[in-house]
C-alpha positions in Angstrom: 0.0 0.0 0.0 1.2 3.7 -0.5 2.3 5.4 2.1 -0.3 8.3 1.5 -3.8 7.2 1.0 -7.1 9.0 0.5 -11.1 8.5 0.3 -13.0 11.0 -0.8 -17.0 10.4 0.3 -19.6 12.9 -1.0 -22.0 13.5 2.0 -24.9 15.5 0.3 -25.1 12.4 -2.4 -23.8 9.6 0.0 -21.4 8.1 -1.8 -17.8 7.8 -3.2 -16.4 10.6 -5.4 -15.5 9.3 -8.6 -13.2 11.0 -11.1 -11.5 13.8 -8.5 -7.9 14.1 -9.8 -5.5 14.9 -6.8 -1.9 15.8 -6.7 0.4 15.4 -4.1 3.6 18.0 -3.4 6.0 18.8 -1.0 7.3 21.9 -0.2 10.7 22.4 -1.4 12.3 26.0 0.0 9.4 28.6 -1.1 7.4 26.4 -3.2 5.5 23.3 -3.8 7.3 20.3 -5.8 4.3 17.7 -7.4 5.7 13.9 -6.5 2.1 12.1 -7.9 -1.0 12.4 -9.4 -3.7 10.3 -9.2 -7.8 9.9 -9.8 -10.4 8.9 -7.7 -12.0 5.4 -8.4 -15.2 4.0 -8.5 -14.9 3.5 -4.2 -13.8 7.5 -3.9 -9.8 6.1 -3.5 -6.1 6.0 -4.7 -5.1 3.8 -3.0 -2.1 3.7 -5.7 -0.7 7.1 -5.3 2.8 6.3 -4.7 5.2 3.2 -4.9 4.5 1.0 -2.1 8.3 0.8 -1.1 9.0 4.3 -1.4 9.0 6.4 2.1 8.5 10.1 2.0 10.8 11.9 4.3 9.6 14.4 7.0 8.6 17.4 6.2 5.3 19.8 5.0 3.1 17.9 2.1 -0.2 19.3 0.1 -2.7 16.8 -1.1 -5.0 19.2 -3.8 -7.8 18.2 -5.1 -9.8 19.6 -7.9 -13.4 19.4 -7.2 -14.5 21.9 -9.7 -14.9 19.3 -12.6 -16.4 16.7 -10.4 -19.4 18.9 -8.9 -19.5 20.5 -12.8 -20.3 16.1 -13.9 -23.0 15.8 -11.2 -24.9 19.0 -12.4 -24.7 20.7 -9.2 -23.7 24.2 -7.5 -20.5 24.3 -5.4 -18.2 26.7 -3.5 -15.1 25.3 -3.3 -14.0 24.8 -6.8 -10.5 23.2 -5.3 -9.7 22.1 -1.5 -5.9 22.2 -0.6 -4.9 20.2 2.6 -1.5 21.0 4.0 -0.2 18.3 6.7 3.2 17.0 7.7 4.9 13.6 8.0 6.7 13.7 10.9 8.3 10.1 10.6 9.3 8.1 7.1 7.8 4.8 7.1 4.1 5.6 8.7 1.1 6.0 6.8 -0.6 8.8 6.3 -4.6 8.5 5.3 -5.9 11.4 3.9 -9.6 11.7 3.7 -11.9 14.1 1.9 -15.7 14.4 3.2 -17.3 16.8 0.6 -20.3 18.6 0.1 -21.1 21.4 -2.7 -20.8 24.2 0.1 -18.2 22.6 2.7 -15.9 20.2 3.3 -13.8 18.2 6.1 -10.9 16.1 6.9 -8.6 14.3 9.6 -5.8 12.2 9.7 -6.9 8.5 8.9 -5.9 5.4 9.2 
């Protein structure tokens, strides 16, 4: 499994989020380097995001997600047209889970398992 994981859940429907792309950076001096890219599947996941054997080093990470094109396929309003959540890995080796829970007018997150 990759060492950063993520679900993205879409509360006002009440299910997965299918099609969200996401990219993953780290922030290198003043600015963001992208390491991966990934899209959502059918179960609201990428589970595949990074190599399973490679262990990202501490430091300050940004998963993005583009929601804009994904409300824009359902046919619906929305507010947040892209969600940016900064966290750090403090230790190389742990996993970090990274879930999304979305509506068109909010949405929330924690550290997962």
């Amino acid at each position: 499994m990759s060492q950063i994981t993520t679900h993205i859940l879409d509360t006002a429907r009440g299910c997965p989020a299918e099609g969200v792309s996401l990219a993953l950076a780290v922030m290198k001096g003043d600015s963001w380097e992208t390491l991966a890219e990934g899209v959502t599947d059918h179960d609201g996941r990428v589970a595949d995001l990074l190599p399973d054997m490679e262990d990202l080093a501490a430091g300050r990470y940004r998963m993005r997600f583009e929601l804009e094109p994904y409300f824009v396929a359902q046919g619906g309003a929305m507010f947040y047209p892209r969600a940016d959540i900064e966290f750090m890995v403090s230790a190389a080796g742990e996993h970090y889970h990274i879930p999304l829970l979305l509506s068109p007018f909010g949405y929330s997150t924690y550290r997962g398992s």
